[in-house]
N, C-alpha and C positions, 0 to 999 in steps of 0.2 A: 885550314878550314875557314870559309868566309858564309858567315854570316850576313842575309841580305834584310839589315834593321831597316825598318821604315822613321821617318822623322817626319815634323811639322815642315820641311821643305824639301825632304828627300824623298826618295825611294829604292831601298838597297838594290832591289832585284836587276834596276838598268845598270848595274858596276859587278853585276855576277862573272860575264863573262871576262870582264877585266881581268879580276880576279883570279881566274880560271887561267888568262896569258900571265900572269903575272908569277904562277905559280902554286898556287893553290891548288890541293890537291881534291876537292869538293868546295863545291858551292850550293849553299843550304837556303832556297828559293820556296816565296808560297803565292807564285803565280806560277801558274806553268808554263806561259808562252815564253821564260824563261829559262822553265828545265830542254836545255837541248839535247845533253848524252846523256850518261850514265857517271858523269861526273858532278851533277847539279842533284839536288836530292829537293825532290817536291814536299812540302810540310804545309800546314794549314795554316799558322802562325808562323812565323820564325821566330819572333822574340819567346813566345812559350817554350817554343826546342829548346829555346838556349837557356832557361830556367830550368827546366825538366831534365836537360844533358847535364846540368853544372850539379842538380839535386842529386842524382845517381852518381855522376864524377864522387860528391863527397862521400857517399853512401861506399860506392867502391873501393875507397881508399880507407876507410875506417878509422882516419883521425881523428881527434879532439879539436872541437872547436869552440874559440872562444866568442862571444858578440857581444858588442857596446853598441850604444845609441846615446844619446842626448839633447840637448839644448845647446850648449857650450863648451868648448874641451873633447870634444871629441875624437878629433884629429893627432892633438896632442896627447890626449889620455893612450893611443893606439898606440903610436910610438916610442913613447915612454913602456908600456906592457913587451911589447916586441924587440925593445933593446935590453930591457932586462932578461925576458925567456929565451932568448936566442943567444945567452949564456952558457944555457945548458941544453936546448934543445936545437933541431932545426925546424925553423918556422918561415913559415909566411905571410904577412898581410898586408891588408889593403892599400894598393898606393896611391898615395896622395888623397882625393878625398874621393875614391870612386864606390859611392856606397847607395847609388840609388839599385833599381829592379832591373840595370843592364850590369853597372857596377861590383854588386855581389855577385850575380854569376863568373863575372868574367876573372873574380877572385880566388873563386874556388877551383875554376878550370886551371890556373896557374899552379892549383899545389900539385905533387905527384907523390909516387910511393915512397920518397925519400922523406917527406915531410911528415913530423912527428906532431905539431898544434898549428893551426892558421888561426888568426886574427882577424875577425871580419866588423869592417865598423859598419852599422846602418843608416841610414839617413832618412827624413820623410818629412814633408810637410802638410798631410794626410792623415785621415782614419785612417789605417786597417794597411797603408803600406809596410810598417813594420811589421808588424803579422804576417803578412806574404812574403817579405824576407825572411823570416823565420823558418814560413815551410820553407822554403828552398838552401838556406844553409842549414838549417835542422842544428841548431848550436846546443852542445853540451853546457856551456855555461854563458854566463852572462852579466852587465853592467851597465848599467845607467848610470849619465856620468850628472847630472842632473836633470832643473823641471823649468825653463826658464820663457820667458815672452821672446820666442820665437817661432816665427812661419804661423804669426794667428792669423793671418790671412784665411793659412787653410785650415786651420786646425779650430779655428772661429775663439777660442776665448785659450786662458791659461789650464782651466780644468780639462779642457781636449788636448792640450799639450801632454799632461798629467796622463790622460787616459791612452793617447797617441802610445807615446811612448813605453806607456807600462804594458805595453803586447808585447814585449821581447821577456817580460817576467811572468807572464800571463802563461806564454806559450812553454818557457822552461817550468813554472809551476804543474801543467798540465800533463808533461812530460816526466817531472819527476828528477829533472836537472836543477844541477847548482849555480845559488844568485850568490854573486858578490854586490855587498852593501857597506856605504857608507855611513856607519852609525850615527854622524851629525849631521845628517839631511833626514828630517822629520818626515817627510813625504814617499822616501824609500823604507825607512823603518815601519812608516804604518802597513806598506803593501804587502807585509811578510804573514800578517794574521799567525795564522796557526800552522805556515810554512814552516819545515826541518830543515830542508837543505840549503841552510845557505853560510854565510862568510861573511864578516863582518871585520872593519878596520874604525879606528877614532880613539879618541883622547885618551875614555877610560880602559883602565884595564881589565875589563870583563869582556873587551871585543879578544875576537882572537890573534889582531896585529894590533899594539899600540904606538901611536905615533905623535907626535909632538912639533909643532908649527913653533919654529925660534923666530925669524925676521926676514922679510921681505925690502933690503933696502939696497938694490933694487932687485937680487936675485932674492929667490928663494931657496932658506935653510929649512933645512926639518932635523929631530932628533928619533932617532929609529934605535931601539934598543941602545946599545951602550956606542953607538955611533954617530955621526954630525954628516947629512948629508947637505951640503953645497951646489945648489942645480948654476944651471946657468938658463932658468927661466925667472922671469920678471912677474911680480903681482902676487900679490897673497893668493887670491883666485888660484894659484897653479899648485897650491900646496895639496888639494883636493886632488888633483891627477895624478902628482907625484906618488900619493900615498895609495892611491889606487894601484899604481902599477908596483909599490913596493909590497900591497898585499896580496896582488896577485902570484907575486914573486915568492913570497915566501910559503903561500899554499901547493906550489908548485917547486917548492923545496929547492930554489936557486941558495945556492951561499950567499951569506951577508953580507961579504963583500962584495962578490960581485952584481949584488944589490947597487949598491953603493955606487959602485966604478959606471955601471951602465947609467945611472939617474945622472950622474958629475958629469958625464961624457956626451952627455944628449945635448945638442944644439940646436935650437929653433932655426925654421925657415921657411921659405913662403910666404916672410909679410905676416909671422905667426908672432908677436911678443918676441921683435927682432929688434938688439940695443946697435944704433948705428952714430958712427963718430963724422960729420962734416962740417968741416972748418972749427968753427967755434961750439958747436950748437952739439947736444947729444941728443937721439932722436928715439925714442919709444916708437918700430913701426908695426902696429896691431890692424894693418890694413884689409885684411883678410876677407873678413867679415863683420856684421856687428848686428845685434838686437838689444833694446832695451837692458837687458840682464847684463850680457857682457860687457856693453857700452858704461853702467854704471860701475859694474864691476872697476873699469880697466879707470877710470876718473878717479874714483877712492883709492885706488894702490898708487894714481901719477900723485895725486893732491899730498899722501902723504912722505910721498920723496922727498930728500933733503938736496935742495938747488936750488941756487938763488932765480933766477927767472923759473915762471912754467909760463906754456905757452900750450893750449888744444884747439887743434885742428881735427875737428869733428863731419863726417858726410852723413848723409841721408842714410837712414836704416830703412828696409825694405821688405816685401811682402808683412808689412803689418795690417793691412786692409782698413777697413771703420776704424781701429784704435788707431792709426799712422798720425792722426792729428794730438790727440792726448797725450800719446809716447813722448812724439817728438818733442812738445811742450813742457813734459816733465822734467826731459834733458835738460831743455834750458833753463828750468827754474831752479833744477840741481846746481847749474854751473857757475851759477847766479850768487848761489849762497857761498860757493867753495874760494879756497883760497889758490886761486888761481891767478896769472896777472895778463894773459889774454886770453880768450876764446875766441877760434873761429870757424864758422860754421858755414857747411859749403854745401847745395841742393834743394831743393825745390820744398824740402816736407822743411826743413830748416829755415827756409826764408817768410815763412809763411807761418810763424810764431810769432810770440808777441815777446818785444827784448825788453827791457828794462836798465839791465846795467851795461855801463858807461864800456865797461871790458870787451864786449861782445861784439861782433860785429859777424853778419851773415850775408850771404852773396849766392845767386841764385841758382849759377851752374860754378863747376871746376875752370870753365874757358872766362867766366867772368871774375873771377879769384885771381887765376892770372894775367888776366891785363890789369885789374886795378888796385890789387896788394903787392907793396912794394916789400918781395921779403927778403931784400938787403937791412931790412931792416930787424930783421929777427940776429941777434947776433950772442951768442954768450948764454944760451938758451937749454932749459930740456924742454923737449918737444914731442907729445904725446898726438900720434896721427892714427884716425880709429873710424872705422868707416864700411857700410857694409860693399860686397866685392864689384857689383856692381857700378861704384862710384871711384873703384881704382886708386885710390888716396896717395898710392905708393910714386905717384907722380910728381908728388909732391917735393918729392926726393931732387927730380931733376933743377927744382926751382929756386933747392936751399944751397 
């Protein structure tokens, strides 16, 4: 079935009949001088069919579904939950990061009657698009993975982030589904008010999973009941995701070991808190994405590594709008103070700071980074590279 999406330089409905020679068995059209047989289905919208078909799909299948949203960790919090559950159940979720208002439908259309929980992570940088994801995956449960300076662009400040995101709890509160919470984020625990239904994990033993952050040097350990889980993720930061998905896990009644096995066994990728070894140099590569939150995040875990050189290779973070200038300046005034032994900063909101220490040094595109950084000279190095995706950092790879 093809779906004829419209885009800012497309227009599905001229690739209908493509489609159609291609193999397709309908082609789902909302102009008509492109419905020709009875194989082209005229609709008003196409992209609402295909939220409205994907809402009914899940309705028809009668699964459990889960939903996350956040600031940071997102990506990883999903797959972490999905390598633990799919221990014991079969599931499906989101792949890679497909979680905007084309994304989740087309997540949902992938489960079928064999599927016992999906996994849908949400995305938005927006009022009121989490919300609308919600009607449309209609999630039994639910998880904020945090609240962070991300996409204020659109979301105009951090208390719209706050409010943004808290539609995925809004919408389960009104439904009368269950939140999973992380008891040491103050900003999720306030939104429970006089909420029953929910879950809670953290240090103390009054939550219903207790869990225990050992060290981050440079994976992350936790201690989970009378067990030592060993990630093979990087950053204190990740200990909050791990523990998300071991309390997911254990509400959902996986064994403790195989708790255990699925956290040990997960491997980042995509540019996600990925440890690469070239030549001399070990390389932290966090290229993914980046916003203020995670960007300081992921500085604090390199700063406190044990290695004799550090070196950060930092790019432009993006959609911060009017804050874009402050942000970026905060960064550098962080990086300033830390015990670092180079900093380098690559992109136009970074060049356009004000530097102060001698360490620093900033350059105003990636093509001007490499012609006039010689980095034969980085040698014997950990090297933290962190950068929103936009600015592709992971190029940087080719250079070392």
């Amino acid at each position: 079935m093809f779906f004829a999406l419209k885009g800012d330089t497309f227009n599905g409905n001229t690739f209908a009949s493509k489609a159609i020679e291609n193999g397709a068995k309908y082609a789902i059209v909302d102009d008509k001088e492109f419905a020709l047989t009875e194989n082209y289905i005229l609709v008003e919208d196409v992209l609402t069919t295909l939220q409205q078909l994907a809402n009914y799909h899940r309705t028809y299948l009668g699964l459990k579904i889960i939903a996350l949203t956040g600031s940071n960790g997102k990506t990883t919090t999903k797959e972490l939950i999905h390598s633990v559950l799919q221990k014991k159940y079969r599931t499906v979720a989101t792949i890679g990061n497909l979680n905007n208002h084309i994304g989740v439908p087309l997540t949902l259309l992938s489960m079928n009657k064999n599927t016992e929980i999906g996994i849908v992570e949400m995305g938005a940088n927006h009022l009121h698009e989490i919300e609308k994801l919600c009607q449309i995956a209609n999630p039994d449960y639910g998880y904020i993975t945090n609240f962070g300076k991300a996409h204020l662009e659109g979301f105009g400040s951090i208390e719209g982030v706050i409010k943004g995101k808290s539609e995925l709890y809004n919408h389960l509160k009104t439904n009368s589904k269950l939140i999973f919470i992380n008891a040491e984020d103050p900003i999720q625990v306030k939104q429970l008010n006089d909420y029953k239904h929910y879950y809670t994990f953290g240090s103390k033993p009054e939550n219903d999973v207790t869990l225990t952050f050992v060290d981050a040097n440079p994976f992350v350990n936790a201690k989970f009941k009378n067990l030592t889980i060993e990630s093979h993720l990087i950053g204190a930061y990740n200990f909050n995701n791990i523990s998300a998905a071991i309390a997911i896990g254990q509400y959902f009644e996986v064994n403790d070991i195989d708790i255990k096995d699925s956290v040990e066994n997960y491997i980042p990728k995509n540019n996600r808190s990925q440890i690469i070894k070239k030549a001399t140099n070990t390389i932290i590569l966090d290229a993914y994405n980046a916003n203020p939150t995670s960007m300081k995040a992921a500085l604090v875990n390199f700063e406190q590594q044990t290695s004799s050189i550090k070196t950060a290779i930092l790019g432009d973070m993006f959609e911060l709008g009017d804050e874009a200038k402050k942000e970026h300046q905060y960064i550098v005034d962080l990086v300033s103070t830390m015990l670092l032994d180079n900093v380098i900063l690559i992109g136009e909101h970074f060049y356009k700071t004000k530097i102060v220490a001698s360490k620093i040094i900033a350059f105003k595109s990636f093509e001007d980074f490499k012609v006039e950084f010689d980095t034969s000279k980085i040698k014997n190095t950990s090297i933290l590279i962190k950068g929103s995706r936009g600015m592709a950092l992971e190029r940087v790879l080719e250079l070392l």
